[in-house]
C-alpha positions as CSV (number, residue, x, y, z in Angstrom):
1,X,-0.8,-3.1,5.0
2,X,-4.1,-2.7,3.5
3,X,-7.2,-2.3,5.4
4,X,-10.9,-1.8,5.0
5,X,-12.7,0.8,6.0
6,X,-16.4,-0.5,7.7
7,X,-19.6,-0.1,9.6
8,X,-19.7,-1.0,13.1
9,X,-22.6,-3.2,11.6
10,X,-20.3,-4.8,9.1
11,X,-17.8,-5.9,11.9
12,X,-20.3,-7.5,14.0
13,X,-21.7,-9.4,11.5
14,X,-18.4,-10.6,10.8
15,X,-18.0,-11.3,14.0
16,X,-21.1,-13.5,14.0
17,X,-19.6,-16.4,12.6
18,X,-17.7,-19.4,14.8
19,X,-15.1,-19.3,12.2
20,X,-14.2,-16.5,12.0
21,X,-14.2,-15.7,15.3
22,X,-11.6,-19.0,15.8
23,X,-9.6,-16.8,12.9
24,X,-9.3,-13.6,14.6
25,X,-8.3,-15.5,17.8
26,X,-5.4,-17.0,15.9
27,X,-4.3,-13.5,14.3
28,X,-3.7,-12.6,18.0
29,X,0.0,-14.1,17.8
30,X,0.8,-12.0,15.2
31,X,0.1,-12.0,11.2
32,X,-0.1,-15.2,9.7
33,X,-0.7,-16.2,5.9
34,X,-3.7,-17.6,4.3
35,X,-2.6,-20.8,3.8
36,X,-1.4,-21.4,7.8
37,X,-4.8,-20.3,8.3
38,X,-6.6,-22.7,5.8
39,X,-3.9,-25.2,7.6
40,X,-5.7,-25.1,11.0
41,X,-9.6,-26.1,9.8
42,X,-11.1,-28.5,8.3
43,X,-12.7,-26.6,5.6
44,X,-11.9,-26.3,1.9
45,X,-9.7,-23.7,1.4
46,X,-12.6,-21.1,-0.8
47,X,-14.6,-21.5,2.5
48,X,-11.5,-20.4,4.8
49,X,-10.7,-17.6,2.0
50,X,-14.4,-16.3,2.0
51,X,-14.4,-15.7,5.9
52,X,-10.7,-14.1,5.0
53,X,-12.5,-12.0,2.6
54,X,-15.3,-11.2,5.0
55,X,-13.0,-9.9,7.9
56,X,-11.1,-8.2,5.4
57,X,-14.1,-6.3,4.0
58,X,-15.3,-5.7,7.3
59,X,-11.8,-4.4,8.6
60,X,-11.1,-6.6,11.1
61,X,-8.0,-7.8,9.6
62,X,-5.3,-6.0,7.1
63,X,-3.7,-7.5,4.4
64,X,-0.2,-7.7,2.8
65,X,0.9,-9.3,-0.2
66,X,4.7,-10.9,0.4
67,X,5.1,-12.4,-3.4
68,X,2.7,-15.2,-3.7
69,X,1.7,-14.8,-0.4
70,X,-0.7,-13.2,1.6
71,X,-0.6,-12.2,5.0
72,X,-3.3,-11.4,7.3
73,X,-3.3,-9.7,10.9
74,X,-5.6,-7.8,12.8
75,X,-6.9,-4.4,12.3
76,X,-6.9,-3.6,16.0
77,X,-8.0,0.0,15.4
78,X,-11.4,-1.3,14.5
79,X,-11.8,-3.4,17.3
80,X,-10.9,0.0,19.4
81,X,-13.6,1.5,17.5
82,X,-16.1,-1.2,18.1
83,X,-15.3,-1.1,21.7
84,X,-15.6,2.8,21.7
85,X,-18.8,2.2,20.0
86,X,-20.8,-0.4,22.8
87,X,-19.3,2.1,26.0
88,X,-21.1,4.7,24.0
89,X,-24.8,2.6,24.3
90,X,-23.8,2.4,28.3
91,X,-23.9,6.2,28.8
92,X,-26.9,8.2,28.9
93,X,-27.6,10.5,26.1
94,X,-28.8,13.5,28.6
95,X,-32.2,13.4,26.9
96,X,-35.7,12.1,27.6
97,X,-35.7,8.8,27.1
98,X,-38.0,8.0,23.7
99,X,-40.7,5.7,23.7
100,X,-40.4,3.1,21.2
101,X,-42.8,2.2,18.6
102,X,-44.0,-1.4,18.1
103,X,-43.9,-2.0,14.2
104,X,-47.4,-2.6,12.9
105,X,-48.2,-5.9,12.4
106,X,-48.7,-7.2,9.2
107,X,-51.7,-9.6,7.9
108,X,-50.9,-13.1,6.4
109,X,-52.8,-13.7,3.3
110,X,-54.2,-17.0,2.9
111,X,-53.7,-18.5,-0.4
């Protein structure tokens, strides 16, 4: 199995999208190849294999080449990892808390 290493940042905005979302749902079962995913939506099969790509490169999902095919199931290290990662922002960091600075704002010019 082949998987990507990624940001926390990366997976959530992988996560971001509808379809993928609906794909990671379906990888729940168990693995499944890119064409019985591309089976269950309505959208060309480069769209379906972009949002493959994009969970792949964000390591939500591995990857494993059976001969012509390609099968895809879910990375669930990652998603351990992302959960570690929000229980984190729930704890305090046994600091003062920082004040946080308004970014300056920026002037239009008229044209």
């Amino acid at each position: 199995m082949r998987a990507a290493v990624s940001s926390p940042n990366q997976a959530f905005r992988a996560m971001a999208d509808e379809t993928r979302r609906e794909i990671l749902r379906l990888l729940r079962d168990g693995p499944l190849t890119s064409g019985d995913i591309a089976d269950r939506f309505d959208s060309s099969w480069p769209t379906v294999s972009r949002h493959l790509a994009v969970l792949r490169d964000a390591g939500l999902v591995a990857t494993q080449r059976h001969g012509q095919e390609i099968r895809y199931e879910l990375n669930t290290s990652v998603f351990q990892d992302l959960i570690q990662h929000l229980v984190e922002w729930t704890r305090p960091t046994g600091g003062a808390p920082r004040a946080v600075r308004k970014p300056a704002r920026r002037r239009h010019q008229e044209v």
